[in-house]
N, C-alpha and C positions, 0 to 999 in steps of 0.2 A: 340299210345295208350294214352289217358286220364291217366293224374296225379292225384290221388286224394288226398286230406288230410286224415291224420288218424283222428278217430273219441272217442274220449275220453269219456265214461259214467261214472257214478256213481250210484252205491244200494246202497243207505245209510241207513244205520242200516239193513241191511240184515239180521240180525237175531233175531233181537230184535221185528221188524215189517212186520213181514212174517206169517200173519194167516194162508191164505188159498191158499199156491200156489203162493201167490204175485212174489215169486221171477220169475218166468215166464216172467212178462212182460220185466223187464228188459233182458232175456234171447232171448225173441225175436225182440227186439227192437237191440239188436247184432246183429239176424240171419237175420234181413231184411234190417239193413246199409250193412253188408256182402255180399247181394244176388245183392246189387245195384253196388257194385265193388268199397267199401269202406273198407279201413284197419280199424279194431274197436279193441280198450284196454274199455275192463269191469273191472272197481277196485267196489271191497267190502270193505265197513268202517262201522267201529262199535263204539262204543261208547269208549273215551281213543285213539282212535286213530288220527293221524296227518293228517289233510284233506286241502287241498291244490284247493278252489272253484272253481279258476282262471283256471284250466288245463281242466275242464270240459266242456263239448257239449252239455249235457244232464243230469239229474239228477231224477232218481225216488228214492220214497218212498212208501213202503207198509203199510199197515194195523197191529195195535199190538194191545196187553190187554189195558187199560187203565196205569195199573203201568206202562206198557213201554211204553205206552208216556211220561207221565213224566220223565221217567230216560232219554229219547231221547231228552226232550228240554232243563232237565239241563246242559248237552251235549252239545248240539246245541248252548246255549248262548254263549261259545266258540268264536263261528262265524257267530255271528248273523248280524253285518257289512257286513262283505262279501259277504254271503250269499244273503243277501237283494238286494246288490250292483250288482250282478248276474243276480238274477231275473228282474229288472233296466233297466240292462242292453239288455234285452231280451232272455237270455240265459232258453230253454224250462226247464219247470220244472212239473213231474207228481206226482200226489200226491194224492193217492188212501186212501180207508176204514178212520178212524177217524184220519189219520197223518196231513191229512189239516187243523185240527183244531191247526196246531202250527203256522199257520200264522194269526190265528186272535188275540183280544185283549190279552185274558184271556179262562182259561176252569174254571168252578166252577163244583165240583163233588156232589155225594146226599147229604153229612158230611154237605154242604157250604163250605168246603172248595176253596179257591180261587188260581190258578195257572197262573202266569204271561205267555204268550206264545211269540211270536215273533214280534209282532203289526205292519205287515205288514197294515193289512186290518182292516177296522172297525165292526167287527164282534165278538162276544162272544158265547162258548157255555156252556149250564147250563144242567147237566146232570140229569136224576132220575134214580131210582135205577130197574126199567122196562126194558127191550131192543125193540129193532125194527129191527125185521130179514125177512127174506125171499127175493124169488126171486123178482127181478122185470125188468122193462123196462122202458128205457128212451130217451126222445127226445132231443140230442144235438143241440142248438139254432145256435151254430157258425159252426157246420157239415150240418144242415138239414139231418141227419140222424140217426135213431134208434140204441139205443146201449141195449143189453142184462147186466144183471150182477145179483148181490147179494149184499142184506148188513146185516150186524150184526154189531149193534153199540149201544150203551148207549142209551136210554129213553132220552129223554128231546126237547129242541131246541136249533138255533142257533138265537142269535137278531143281527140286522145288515142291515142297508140301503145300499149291495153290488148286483153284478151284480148274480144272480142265474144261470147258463149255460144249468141247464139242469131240465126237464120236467120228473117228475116220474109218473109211476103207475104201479102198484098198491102199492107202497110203501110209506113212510112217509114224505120223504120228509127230511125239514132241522128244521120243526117242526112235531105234531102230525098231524094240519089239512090242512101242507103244500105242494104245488103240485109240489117245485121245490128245489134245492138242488144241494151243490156242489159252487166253487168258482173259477172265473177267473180273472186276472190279467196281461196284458201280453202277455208272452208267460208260464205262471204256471194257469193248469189246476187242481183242487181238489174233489172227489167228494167220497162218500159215499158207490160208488158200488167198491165191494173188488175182491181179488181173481185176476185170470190172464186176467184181463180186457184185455188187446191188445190183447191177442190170442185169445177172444173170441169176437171182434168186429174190423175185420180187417178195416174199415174203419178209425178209432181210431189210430190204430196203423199206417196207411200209412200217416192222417194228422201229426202224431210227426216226423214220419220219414221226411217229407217234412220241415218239421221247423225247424229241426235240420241241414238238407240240407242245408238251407236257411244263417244257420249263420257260413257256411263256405265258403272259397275259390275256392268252386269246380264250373264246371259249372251247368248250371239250369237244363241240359236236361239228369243228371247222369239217370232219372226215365230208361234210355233208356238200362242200364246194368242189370235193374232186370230180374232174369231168371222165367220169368212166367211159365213155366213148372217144375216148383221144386213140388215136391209131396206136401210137406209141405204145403206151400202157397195154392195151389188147395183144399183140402180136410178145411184148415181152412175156406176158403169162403163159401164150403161146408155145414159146420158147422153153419156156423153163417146164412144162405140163410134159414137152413132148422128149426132152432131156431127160424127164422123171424116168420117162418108161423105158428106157433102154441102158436102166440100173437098176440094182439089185439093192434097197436103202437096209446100212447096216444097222442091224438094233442094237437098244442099248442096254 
C-alpha cells in the first residue's frame, strides 16, 4: 500500500468570512484529498487566534461584510511575513468574494477612507457605495475552462497593472466596464465569485487538489485512489454539465 502524507488545510476566518456557503469549499477540498487516499486535518481560525502558516498545504478564505474585512486584516498583520513567505513559497492559497482584496495595496471605502492591506500585489480597490451582484460565468485563462458562480461585492474598481485570471460575463468585472477580474500569483488564486465555488465547478476544485498534490511527498499517480463512483463526486459533475447548458460561455 501507498504511504501517503497527511494533508493540513486552513479556513481562515471561517466565521467572519463565510457569506454564502463559503465554508463548503474548504469542506470539499477535505472530501476530495480523502477520496484520493490522503489523511486531511481541517483547522478553523478566527481572528485572536494562534496560527501556525508553516503547518499548512492549503489555505482558503471566504467572502465577508466589508467591516469584516477589516477586522480580518487587522488580524492578519499578525502575520503578514509569513504568510507572504507561504505564498513565495508556492504554498496554494484560495481566496474567494472580496477577501482577495487583502493582498492588494490598500482598499479605500465610499467615506475615502483608506485601509492598508497586505501589498502583496500592485493593485488597490476603491469602493462606491452601489453593489455589483448577480449570477455570472467565467472563463478561467489558466484552466481553459468555464467556471459558474455569483458575486455581491462593493460598487467601485480595482486599479492595478496585475495578471486578471479570469474572463467574466455577464458581470462587472474588477471594474464597471471590465471584462475580467480576480487575481493570480503563484499558486494564490483570488477572485470575486463567492459562495461554494469548488463544489460548483468541479474542474476548480480537482486543479487545487492537484496542486496541493503537488507540494507533497506523495507520488504523482495518487489521481489513481480516487473513488470515481462516490455519489457525491458523480451528481456534482452533474450539476455543474447541466449549469453548463443553460449559459452562454463568454470567450476570451
Amino acid at each position: 500500500m501507498v504511504e501517503t502524507k497527511k494533508i493540513n488545510i486552513l479556513h481562515l476566518y471561517h466565521d467572519l468570512m463565510n457569506l454564502y456557503g463559503d465554508w463548503a469549499n474548504a469542506a470539499v477540498m477535505e472530501r476530495e484529498l480523502v477520496s484520493r487516499g490522503f489523511q486531511v486535518e481541517l483547522d478553523k481560525k478566527s481572528t485572536g487566534d494562534d496560527i501556525d502558516f508553516n503547518k499548512y498545504d492549503f489555505v482558503y478564505i471566504g467572502s465577508g461584510t466589508e467591516r469584516s474585512l477589516f477586522a480580518c486584516m487587522r488580524d492578519l498583520m499578525r502575520y503578514k511575513d509569513t504568510l507572504l513567505g507561504r505564498i513565495e513559497a508556492g504554498v496554494p492559497v484560495l481566496s474567494t468574494g472580496n477577501s482577495h482584496e487583502l493582498f492588494g495595496q490598500a482598499v479605500t471605502d465610499p467615506n475615502a477612507n483608506r485601509f492598508e492591506m497586505l501589498g502583496l500585489l500592485e493593485f488597490e480597490t476603491k469602493q462606491s457605495n452601489s453593489r455589483v451582484t448577480g449570477d455570472c460565468v467565467s472563463k478561467a485563462s489558466f484552466l481553459g475552462q468555464v467556471l459558474i458562480g455569483f458575486i455581491n461585492r462593493a460598487g467601485g474598481c480595482q486599479q492595478g497593472d496585475i495578471e486578471r485570471p479570469f474572463y467574466i460575463k455577464p458581470g462587472e468585472g474588477a471594474g464597471y466596464s471590465a471584462t475580467k477580474e480576480g487575481i493570480r500569483y503563484k499558486n494564490l488564486l483570488g477572485t470575486y465569485l463567492t459562495g461554494p465555488v469548488l463544489v460548483r465547478n468541479p474542474p476548480l476544485l480537482k486543479y487545487f487538489a492537484e496542486l496541493i498534490i503537488k507540494q507533497t511527498d506523495s507520488p504523482a499517480d495518487i489521481e489513481a485512489c480516487k473513488n470515481d463512483e462516490d455519489p457525491f463526486f458523480i451528481y456534482q459533475e452533474k450539476s455543474y454539465s447541466t449549469a453548463l447548458k443553460s449559459v452562454n460561455p463568454p470567450s476570451s
